[in-house]
C-alpha positions as CSV (number, residue, x, y, z in Angstrom):
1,X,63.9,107.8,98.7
2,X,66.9,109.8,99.5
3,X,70.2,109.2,100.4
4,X,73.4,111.8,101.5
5,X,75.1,112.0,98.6
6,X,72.2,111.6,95.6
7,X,68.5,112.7,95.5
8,X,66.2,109.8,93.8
9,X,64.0,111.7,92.3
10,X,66.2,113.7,90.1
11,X,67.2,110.8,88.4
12,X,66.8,110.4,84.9
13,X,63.6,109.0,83.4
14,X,64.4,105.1,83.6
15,X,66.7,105.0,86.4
16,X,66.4,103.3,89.4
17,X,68.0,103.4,93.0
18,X,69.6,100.2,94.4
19,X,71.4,99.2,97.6
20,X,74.5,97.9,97.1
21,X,73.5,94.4,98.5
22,X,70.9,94.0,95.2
23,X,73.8,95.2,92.7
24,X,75.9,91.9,94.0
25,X,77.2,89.8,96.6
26,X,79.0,91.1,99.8
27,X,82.2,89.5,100.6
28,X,83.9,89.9,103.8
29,X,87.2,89.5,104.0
30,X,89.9,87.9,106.4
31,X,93.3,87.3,107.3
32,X,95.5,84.2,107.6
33,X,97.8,82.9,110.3
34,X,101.5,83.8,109.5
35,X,102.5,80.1,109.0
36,X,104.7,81.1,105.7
37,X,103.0,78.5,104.3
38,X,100.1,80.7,103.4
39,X,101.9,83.3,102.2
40,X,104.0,84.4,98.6
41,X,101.8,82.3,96.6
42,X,100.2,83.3,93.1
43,X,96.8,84.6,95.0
44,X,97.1,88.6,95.2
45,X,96.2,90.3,98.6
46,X,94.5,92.9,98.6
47,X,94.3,95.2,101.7
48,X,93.5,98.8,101.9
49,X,96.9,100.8,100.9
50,X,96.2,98.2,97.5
51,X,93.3,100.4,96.8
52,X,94.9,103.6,97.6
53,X,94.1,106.0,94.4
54,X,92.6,103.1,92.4
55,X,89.2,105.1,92.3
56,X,87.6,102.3,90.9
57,X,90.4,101.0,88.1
58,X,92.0,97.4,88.3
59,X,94.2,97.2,91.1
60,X,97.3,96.1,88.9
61,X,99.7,94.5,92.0
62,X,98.9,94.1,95.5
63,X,102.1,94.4,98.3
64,X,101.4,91.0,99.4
65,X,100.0,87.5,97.8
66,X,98.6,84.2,99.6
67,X,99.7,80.7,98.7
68,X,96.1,78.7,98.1
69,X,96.2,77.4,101.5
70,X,96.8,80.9,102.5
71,X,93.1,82.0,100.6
72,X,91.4,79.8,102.5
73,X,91.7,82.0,105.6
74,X,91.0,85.2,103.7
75,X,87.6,86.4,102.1
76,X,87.8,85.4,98.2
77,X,86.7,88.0,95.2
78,X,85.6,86.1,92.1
79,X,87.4,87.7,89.2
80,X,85.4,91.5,88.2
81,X,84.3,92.2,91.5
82,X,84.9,95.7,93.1
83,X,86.6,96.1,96.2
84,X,86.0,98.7,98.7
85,X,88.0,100.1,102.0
86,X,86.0,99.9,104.6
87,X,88.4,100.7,107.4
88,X,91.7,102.7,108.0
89,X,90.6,104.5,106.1
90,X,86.7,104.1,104.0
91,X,86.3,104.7,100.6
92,X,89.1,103.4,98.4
93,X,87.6,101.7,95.5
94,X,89.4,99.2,93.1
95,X,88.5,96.4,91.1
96,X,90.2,93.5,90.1
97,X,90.9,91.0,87.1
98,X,91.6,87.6,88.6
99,X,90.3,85.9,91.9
100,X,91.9,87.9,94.5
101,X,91.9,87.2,98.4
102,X,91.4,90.5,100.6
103,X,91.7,91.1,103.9
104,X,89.0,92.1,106.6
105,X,90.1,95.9,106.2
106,X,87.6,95.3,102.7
107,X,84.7,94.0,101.4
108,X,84.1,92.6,97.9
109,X,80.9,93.5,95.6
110,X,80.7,90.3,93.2
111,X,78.3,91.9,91.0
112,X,75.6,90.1,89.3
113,X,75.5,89.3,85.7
114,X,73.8,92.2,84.1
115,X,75.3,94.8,85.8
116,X,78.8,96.5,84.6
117,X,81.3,96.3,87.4
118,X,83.2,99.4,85.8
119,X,80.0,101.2,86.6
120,X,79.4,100.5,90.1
121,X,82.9,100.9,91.1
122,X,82.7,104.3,89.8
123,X,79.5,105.1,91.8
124,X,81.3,104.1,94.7
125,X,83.6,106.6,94.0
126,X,80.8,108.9,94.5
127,X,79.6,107.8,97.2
128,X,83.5,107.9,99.3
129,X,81.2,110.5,101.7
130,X,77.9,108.9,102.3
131,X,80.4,105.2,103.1
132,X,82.6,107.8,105.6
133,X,79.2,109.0,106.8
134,X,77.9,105.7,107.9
135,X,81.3,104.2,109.7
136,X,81.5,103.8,113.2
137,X,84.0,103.3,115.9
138,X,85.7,104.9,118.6
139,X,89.3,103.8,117.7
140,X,88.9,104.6,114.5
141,X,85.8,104.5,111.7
142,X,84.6,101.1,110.4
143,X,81.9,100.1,107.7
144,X,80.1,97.3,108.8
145,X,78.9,94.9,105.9
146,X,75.1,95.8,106.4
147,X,75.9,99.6,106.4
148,X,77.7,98.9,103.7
149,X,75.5,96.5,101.9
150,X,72.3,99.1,102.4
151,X,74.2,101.9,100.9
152,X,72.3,103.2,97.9
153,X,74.0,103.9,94.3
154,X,71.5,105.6,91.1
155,X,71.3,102.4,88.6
156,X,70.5,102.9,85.5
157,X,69.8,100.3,82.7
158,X,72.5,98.1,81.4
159,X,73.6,99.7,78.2
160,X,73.9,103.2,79.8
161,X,75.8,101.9,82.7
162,X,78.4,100.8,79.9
163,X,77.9,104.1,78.3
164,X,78.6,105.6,81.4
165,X,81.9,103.3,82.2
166,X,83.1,103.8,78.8
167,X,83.1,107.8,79.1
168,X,84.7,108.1,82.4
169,X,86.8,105.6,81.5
170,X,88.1,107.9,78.3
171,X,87.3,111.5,80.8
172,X,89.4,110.7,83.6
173,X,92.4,109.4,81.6
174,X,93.2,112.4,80.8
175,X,92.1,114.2,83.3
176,X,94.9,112.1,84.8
177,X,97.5,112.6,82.7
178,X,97.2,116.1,82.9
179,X,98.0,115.3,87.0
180,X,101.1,112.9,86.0
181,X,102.4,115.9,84.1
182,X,101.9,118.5,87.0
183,X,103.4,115.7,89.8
184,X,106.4,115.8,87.1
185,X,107.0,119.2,87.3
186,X,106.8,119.3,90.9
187,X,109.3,116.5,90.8
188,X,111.5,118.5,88.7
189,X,111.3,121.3,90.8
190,X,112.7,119.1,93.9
191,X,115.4,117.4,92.0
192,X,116.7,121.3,91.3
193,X,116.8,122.0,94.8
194,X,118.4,118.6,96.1
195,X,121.0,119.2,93.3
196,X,121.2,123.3,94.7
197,X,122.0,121.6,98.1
198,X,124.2,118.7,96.7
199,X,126.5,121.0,95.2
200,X,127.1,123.0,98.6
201,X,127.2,120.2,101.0
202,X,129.5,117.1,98.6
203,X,131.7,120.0,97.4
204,X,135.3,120.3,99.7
205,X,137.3,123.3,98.4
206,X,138.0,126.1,101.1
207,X,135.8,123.4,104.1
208,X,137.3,122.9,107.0
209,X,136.4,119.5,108.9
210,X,134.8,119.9,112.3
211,X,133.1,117.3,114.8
212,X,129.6,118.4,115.8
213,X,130.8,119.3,119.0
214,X,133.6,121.9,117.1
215,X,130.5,123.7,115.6
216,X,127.6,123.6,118.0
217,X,127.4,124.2,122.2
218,X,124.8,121.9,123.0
219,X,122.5,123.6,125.7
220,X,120.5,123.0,128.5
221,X,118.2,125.6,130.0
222,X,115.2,126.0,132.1
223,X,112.0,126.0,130.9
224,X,110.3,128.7,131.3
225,X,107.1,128.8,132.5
226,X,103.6,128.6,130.0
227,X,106.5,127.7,127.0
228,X,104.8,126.4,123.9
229,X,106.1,123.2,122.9
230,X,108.3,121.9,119.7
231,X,105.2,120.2,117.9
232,X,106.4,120.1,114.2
233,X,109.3,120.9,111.4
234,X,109.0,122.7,108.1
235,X,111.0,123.1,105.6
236,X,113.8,123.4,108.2
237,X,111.4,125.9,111.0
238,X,110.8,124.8,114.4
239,X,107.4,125.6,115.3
240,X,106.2,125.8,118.6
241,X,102.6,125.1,119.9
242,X,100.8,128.6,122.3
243,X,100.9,126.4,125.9
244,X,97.8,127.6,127.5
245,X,98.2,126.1,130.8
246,X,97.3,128.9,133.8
247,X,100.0,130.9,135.5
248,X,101.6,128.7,138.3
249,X,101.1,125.1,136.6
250,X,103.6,123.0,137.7
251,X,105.0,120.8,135.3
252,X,104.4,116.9,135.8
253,X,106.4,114.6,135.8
254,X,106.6,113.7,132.5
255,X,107.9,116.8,132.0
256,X,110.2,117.4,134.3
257,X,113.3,116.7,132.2
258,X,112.2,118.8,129.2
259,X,114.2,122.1,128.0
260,X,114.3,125.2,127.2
261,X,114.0,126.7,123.5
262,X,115.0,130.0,122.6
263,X,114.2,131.6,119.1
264,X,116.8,131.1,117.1
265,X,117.9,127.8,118.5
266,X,118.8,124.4,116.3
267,X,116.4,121.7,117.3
268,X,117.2,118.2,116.6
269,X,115.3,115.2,117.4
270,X,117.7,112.7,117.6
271,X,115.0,109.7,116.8
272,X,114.0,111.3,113.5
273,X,117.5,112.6,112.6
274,X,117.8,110.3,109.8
275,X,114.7,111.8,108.3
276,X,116.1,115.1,108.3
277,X,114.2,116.3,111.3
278,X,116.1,119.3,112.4
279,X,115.8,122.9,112.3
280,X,115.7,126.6,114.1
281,X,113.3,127.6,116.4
282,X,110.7,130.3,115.6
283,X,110.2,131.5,119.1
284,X,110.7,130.4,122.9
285,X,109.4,127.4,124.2
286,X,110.4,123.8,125.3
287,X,110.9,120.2,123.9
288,X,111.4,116.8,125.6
289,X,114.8,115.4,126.1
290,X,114.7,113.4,122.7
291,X,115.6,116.5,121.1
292,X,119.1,118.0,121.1
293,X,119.4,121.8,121.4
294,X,122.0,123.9,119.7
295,X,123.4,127.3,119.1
296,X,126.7,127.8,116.7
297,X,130.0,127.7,118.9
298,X,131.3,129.9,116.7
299,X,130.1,132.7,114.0
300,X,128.9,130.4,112.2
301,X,125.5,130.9,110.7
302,X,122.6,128.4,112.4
303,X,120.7,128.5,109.5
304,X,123.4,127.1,107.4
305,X,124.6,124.2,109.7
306,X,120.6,123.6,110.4
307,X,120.1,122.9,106.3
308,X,123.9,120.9,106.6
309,X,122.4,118.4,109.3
310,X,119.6,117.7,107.6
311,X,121.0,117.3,105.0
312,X,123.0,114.7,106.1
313,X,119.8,113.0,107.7
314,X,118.1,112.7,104.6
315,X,121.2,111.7,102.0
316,X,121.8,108.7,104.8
317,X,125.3,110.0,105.8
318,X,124.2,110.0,109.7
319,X,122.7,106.5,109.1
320,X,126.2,105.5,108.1
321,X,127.9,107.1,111.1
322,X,125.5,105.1,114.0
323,X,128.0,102.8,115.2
324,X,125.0,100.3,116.4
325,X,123.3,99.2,113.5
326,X,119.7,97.9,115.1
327,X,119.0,101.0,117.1
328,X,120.9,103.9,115.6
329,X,118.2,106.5,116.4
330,X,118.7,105.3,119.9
331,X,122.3,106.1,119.5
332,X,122.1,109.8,118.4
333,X,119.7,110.4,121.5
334,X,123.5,110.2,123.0
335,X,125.3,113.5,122.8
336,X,128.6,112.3,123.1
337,X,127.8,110.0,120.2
338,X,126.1,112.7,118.2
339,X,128.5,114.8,118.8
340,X,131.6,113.2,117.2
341,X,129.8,112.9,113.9
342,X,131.8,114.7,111.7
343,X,131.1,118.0,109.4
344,X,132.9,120.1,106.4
345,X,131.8,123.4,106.8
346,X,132.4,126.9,104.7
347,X,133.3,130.0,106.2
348,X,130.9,132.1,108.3
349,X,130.7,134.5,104.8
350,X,130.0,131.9,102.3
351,X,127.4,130.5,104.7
352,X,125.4,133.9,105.2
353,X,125.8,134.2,101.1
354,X,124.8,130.7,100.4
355,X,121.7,130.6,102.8
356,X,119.9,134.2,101.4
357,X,121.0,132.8,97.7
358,X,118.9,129.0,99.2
359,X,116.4,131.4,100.5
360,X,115.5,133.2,97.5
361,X,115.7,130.3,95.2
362,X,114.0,127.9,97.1
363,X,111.1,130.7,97.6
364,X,111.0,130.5,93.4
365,X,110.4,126.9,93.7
366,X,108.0,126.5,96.3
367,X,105.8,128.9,94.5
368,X,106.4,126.5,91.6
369,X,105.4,123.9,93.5
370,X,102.4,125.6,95.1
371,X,100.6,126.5,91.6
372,X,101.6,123.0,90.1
373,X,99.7,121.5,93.2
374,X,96.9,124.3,92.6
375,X,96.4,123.1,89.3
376,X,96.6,119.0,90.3
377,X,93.7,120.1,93.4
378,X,91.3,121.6,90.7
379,X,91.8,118.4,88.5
380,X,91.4,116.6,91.2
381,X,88.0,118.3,91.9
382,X,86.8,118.2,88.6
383,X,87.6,114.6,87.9
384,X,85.4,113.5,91.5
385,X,82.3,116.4,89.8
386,X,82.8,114.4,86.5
387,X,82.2,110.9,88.3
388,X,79.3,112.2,90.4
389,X,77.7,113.6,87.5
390,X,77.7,111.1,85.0
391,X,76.8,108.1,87.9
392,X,74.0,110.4,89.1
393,X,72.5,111.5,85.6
394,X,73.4,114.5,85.8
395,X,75.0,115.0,82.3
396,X,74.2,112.1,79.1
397,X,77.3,111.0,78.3
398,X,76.1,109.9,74.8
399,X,75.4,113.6,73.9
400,X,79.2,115.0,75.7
401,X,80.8,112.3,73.6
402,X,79.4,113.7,70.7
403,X,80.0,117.1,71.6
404,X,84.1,116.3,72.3
């Protein structure tokens, strides 16, 4: 007996191999009506993003909660059961404390007395790939209960599985902690260069105040023919995706109103812009009409009034200047509106200086960032190799605790 993720007979002397459906009883889970009277109650909700990360721990709070007349229309999980994902997307694992209603994006293992729920949440950790493996769906992948319930996890007897629990339990803390001090320092490394930015764009000595329209000439060209097309922003770069369409294509009509981008070009899309979704081109191509496309009216440096807009997009300051509160992204699709937003801009100099000094600094931190994510992707990778080594035998955790 074989499954994807563990081989049977390289189990320990002792061990056994069990489908989940004889470890405990699967729950399915539901979903009330929205009469508020079944909701904000005292019964935690569990849904997928509640199990997010919890690879196998107690889920400590849940985004949403059920009155008890609200329960009634969900699937139930007796206090100690483990909860798995089993859509949108598979996998997440969590466990929880109290009685806890879920929703029919889970199902609940109530595991029989005799088994240690800490134990077989942590083999279903393992077993994230051979639960992706079995889902099915066109739309997207779904875990049926009896996939689910005939998925196999190593068992091994009751003291060990505690054994087991108790060693990852005391392994993977740290192993996390290590990753809560790396995301720290990649924190820390952001908040130096949104306080870089903060000090160029809130300070007003030797500014001038400009509308948009002042700084940029808003363009509208043709598109030229086999253009790639705006498909994504990074870190303030337009990138265009290769069109492959034959010579002679005609565009549809879907496309009929897009525009042309030319390399070196400000790109804003004026239904993102308060995400900070702006930025200059990398090469010539095209973008719908929800974008607005720019070049400096004056010397100024595109670069630099690129990083300013976003800027503003991202502090909230071109939230604050939509003069229609319940569709402001629909405003800013609007040049004329867009353009009277106003700016305080440096001189074309301090501009050229201040972007090559961002440039260079920025290029410190990202590679800051990059090994401080390197390091959290290894612990990461070890602490999933710890769990499928001690649930599958691999290592005896009795004779690593000694050795540690």
């Amino acid at each position: 007996m074989t499954t994807m993720w563990f081989s049977y007979s390289a189990l320990p002397n002792g061990w056994q191999a069990a489908p989940i459906r004889r470890v405990g009883q699967v729950l399915n889970g539901g979903t009330p009506t929205s009469d508020p009277e079944n909701w904000n109650g005292d019964l935690p909700f569990v849904t997928p993003p509640d199990l997010n990360g919890a690879d196998g721990a107690l889920i400590s709070s849940t985004d949403r909660s059920l009155s008890v007349k609200g329960g009634n229309g969900a699937g139930l999980a007796p206090a100690g059961s483990v909860l798995v994902s089993t859509r949108a997307p598979i996998g997440h694992v969590g466990r929880v404390a109290a009685t806890s209603a879920f929703n029919q994006g889970c199902r609940a293992v109530a595991v029989w007395d005799g088994i240690e729920p800490r134990y077989i949440a942590k083999a279903l950790v393992a077993a994230r790939s051979e639960l992706i493996a079995r889902g099915q769906g066109t739309t997207f992948l779904e875990l049926s209960s009896s996939a689910f319930a005939s998925t196999s996890v190593p068992l091994p007897p009751l003291d060990e599985q505690r054994a087991i629990a108790d060693y990852l339990d005391r392994e993977t803390a740290q192993i996390d902690a290590l990753v809560a001090k790396q995301e720290e320092l990649i924190e820390l490394f952001r908040e130096r260069d949104r306080a870089l930015l903060d000090a160029e764009f809130q300070g007003c000595e030797g500014r001038r105040l400009v509308t948009v329209r002042q700084a940029l000439v808003r363009l509208d060209r043709p598109v030229a023919r086999g253009a790639g097309v705006v498909t994504a922003y990074r870190d303030g770069v337009v990138t265009l995706r290769e069109n492959r369409r034959a010579e002679g294509y005609t565009l549809s009509a879907a496309e009929a109103g897009f525009q042309g981008v030319h390399e070196g070009d400000i790109v804003f899309h004026a239904l993102d812009g308060f995400a900070g979704a702006v930025g200059v081109s990398d090469s010539n191509g095209q973008c719908s009409p929800v974008y607005h496309v720019c070049r400096p009216r004056y010397s100024d440096d595109a670069e630099y009034l690129s990083m300013l807009l976003r800027y503003l997009g991202t502090s909230g300051f071109l939230a604050s200047q939509a003069p229609n509160t319940r569709q402001r992204s629909v405003d800013f699709r609007n040049w004329g509106t867009f353009a009277r937003v106003p700016l305080s801009i440096s001189s074309p100099e301090h501009q050229e200086w201040f972007t090559a000094e961002y440039r260079e600094r920025n290029e410190q931190l990202e590679a800051l960032i990059a090994k401080a994510e390197q390091h959290i992707s290894l612990a990461k990778e070890r602490r999933s190799a710890l769990i499928t080594a001690a649930v599958t035998g691999q290592i005896d955790v009795r004779s690593a605790r000694k050795a540690s």
